[in-house]
C-alpha positions in Angstrom: -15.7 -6.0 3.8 -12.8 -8.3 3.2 -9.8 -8.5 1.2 -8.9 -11.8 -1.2 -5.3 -12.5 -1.9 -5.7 -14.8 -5.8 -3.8 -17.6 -5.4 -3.1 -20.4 -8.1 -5.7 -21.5 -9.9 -8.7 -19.8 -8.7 -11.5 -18.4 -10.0 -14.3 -15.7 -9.7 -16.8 -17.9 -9.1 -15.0 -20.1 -6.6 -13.5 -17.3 -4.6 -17.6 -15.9 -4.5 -18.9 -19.3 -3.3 -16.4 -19.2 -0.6 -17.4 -15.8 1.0 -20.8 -17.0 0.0 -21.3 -14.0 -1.9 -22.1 -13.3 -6.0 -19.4 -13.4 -8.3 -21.3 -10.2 -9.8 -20.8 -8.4 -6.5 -17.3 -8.6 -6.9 -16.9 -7.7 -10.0 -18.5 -4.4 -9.2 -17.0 -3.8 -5.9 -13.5 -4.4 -7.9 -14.8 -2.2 -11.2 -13.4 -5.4 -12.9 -13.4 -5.5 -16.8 -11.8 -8.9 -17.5 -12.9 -11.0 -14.6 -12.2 -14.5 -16.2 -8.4 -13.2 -16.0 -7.2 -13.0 -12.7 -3.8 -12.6 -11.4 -2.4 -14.3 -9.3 -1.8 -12.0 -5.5 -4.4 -9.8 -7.0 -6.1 -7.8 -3.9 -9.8 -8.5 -4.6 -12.8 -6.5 -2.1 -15.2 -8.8 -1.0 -17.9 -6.7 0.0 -19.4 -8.7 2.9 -20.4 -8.0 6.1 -18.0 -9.2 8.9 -15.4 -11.9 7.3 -15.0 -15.9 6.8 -11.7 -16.8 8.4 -10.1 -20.2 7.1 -8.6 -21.9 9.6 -4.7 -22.5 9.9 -2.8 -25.6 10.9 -2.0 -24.9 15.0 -4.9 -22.8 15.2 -7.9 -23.0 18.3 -10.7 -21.5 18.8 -9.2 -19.4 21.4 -6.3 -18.2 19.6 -8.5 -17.4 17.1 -11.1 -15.4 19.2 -7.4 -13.5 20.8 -6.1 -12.5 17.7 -9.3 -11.0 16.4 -10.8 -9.5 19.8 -14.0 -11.8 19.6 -15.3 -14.3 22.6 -14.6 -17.7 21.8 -18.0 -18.2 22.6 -19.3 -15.8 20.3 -17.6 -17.4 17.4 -19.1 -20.9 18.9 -22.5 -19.6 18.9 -22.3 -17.5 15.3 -21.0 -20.7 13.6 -22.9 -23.1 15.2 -20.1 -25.2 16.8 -18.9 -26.3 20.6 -15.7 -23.9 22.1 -14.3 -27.7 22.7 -14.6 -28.8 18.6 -11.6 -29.1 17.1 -10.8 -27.3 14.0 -9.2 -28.3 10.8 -7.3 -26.4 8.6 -9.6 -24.6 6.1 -12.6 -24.8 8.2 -14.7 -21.8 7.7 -15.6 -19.5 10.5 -17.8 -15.9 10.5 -16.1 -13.8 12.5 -18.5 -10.3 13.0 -17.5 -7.1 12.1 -14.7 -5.6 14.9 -14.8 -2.1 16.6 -14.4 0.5 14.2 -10.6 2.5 13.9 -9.0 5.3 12.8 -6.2 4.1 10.1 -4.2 6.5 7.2 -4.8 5.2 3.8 -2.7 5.9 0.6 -3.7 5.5 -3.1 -1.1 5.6 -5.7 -2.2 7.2 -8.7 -0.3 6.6 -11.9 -0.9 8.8 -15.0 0.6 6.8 -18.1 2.5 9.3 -20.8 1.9 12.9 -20.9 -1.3 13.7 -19.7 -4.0 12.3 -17.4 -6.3 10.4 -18.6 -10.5 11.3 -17.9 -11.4 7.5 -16.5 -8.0 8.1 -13.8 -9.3 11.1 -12.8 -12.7 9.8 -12.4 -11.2 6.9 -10.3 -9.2 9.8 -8.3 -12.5 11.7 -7.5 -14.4 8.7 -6.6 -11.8 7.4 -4.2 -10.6 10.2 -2.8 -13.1 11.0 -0.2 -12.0 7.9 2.0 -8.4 8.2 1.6 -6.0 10.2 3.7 -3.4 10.7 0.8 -3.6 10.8 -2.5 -0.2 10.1 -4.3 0.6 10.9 -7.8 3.3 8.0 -9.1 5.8 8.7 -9.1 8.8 11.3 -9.5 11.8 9.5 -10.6 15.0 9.9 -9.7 17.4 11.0 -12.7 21.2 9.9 -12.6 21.8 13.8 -11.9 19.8 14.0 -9.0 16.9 15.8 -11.1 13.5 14.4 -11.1 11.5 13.5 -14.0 8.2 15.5 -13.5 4.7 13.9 -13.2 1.6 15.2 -14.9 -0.9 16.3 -12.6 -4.3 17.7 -14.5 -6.2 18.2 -12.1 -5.4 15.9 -8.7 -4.2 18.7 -6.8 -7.8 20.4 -6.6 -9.3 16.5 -6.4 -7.1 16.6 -3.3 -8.4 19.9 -2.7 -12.4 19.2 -2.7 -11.7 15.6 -0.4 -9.8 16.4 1.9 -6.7 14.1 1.0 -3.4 15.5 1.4 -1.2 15.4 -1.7 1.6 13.3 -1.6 4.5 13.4 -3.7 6.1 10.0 -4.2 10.1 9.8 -4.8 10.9 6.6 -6.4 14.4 5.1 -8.0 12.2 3.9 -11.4 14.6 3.4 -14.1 12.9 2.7 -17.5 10.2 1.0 -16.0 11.7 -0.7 -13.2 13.3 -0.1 -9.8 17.2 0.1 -9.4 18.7 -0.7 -6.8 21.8 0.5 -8.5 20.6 4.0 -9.1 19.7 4.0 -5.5 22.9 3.0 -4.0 24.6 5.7 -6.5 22.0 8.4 -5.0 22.6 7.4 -1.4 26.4 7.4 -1.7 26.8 10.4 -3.3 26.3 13.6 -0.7 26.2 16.2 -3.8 23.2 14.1 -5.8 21.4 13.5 -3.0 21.5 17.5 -1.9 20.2 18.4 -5.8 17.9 15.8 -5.2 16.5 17.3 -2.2 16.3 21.2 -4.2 14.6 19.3 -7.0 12.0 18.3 -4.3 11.9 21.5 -2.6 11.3 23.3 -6.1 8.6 20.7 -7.5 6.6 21.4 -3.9 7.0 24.7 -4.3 5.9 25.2 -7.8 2.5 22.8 -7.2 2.1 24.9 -4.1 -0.4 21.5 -3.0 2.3 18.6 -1.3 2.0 17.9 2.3 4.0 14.9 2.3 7.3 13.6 0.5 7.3 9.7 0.4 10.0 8.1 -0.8 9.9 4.6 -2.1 13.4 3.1 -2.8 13.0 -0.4 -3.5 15.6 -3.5 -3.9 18.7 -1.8 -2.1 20.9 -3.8 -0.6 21.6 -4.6 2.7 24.6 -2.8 3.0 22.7 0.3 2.4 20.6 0.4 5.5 23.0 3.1 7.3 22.7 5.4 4.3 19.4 4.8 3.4 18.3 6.0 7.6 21.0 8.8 7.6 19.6 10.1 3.9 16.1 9.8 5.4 17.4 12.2 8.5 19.3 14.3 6.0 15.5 14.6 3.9 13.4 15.1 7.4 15.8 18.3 8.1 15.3 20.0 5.1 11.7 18.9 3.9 10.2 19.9 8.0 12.0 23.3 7.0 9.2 23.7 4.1 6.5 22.6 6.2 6.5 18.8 4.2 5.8 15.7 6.1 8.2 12.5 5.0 7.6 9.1 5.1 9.1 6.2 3.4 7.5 2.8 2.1 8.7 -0.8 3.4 7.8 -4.4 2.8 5.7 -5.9 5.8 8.8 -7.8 7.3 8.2 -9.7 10.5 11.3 -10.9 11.6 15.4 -11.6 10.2 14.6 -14.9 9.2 11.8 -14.3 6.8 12.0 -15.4 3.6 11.7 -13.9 0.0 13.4 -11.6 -2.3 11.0 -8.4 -0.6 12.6 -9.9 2.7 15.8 -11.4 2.7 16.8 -8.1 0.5 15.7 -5.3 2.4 16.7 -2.8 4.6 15.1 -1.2 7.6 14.6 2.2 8.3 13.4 4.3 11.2 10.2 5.8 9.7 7.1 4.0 8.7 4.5 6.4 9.4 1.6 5.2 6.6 -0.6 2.4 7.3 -2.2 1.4 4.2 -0.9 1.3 0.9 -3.0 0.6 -2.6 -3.4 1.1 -6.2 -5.2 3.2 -8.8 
């Protein structure tokens, strides 16, 4: 298996003829009902065995076969090519399937209105039994501290009968998008942030199902960063107290000098303890 980034102007049957796969294959590994309109950084599963790696510019064999744990000369033989041949960029290699490990994985689920609908719960069900967390989405911070509640149906006993843990997921959504306003207000005021924490404590203790309380503050600014790690201390002390996990979510940033609004903006804090994040 393998995951497709879309990128401009590409299409279902292109992206299939380069994994040399079936652009029906992908549309049922993806449970996709409008393939002609693809979105551009859409995650698409390309259910192959092993993966095609396209090759970079500055990329050799050798760095290749290092960064992926396969002999160079295994990747010579599979492909059909000399360790010495040089590569250009977008050269197709098969690279075979690694060892096998362990990872957490996360699905955010998100009931739309009132109630949950049948088909989400269905999607729940089926995905559950290869998730480590399942994570309603989300419970949004009010401008009292409160939280607006989530409808859950029936995902707690989904969570139940797989084995996922239940996740509540703590987000500063504001009519339909993140603020990094109503963030900064929550993380500089000790008194919201403390009814903030009782809301959480109250929620988990009225679903009686959470194991974990993941918060998912997104476009602070920088000069949050101290608050943001000393609120995430403050949560850790009281949530371990009711037997709750916490984790927090963060864009993939490499170094100080990478670029991009997801980047350039963030902050860092001292937890990242899931591994893989997706969608329902």
């Amino acid at each position: 298996m393998q995951i497709h980034v879309v990128q401009p102007e590409e299409s279902l049957q292109g992206i299939s003829q380069a994994y040399s796969t079936s652009a029906q294959s992908i549309i049922e590994a993806n449970e996709l009902d409008a393939p002609d309109q693809l979105v551009i950084g859409q995650t698409l599963v390309i259910p192959i065995y092993g993966r095609y790696y396209f090759v970079q510019p500055g990329d050799s064999l050798s760095l290749i076969a290092n960064r992926y744990g396969i002999p160079a000369q295994e990747i010579a033989r599979i492909n059909g090519i000399s360790l010495n041949q040089t590569l250009y960029p977008g050269f197709r290699l098969y690279l075979p399937p690694g060892q096998l490990m362990e990872i957490e994985t996360n699905a955010y689920i998100e009931p739309m209105g009132e109630t949950v609908s049948q088909e989400l719960l269905s999607s729940a069900q089926n995905a559950a039994p290869y998730l480590t967390y399942l994570a309603p989405f989300s419970y949004q911070i009010n401008r009292d501290g409160s939280i607006a509640l989530v409808p859950l149906d029936t995902i707690p006993d989904i969570a139940d009968q797989t084995g996922a843990s239940l996740m509540m997921v703590i987000t500063n959504l504001e009519e339909g998008a993140f603020s990094g306003e109503l963030g900064q207000a929550v993380l500089e005021n000790d008194e919201l942030q403390n009814t903030l924490l009782d809301s959480i404590i109250t929620e988990a203790n009225r679903v009686g199902r959470f194991s974990d309380v993941h918060f998912d503050f997104e476009f602070l600014p920088p000069t949050m960063r101290q608050p943001y790690n000393q609120f995430l201390e403050k949560a850790v002390g009281r949530l371990h107290e009711q037997g709750l996990l916490v984790s927090t979510a963060l864009a993939p940033k490499t170094s100080a000098t990478q670029e991009g609004q997801w980047y350039e903006h963030m902050i860092m804090a001292r937890m990242v303890l899931l591994s893989t994040l997706s969608y329902l």
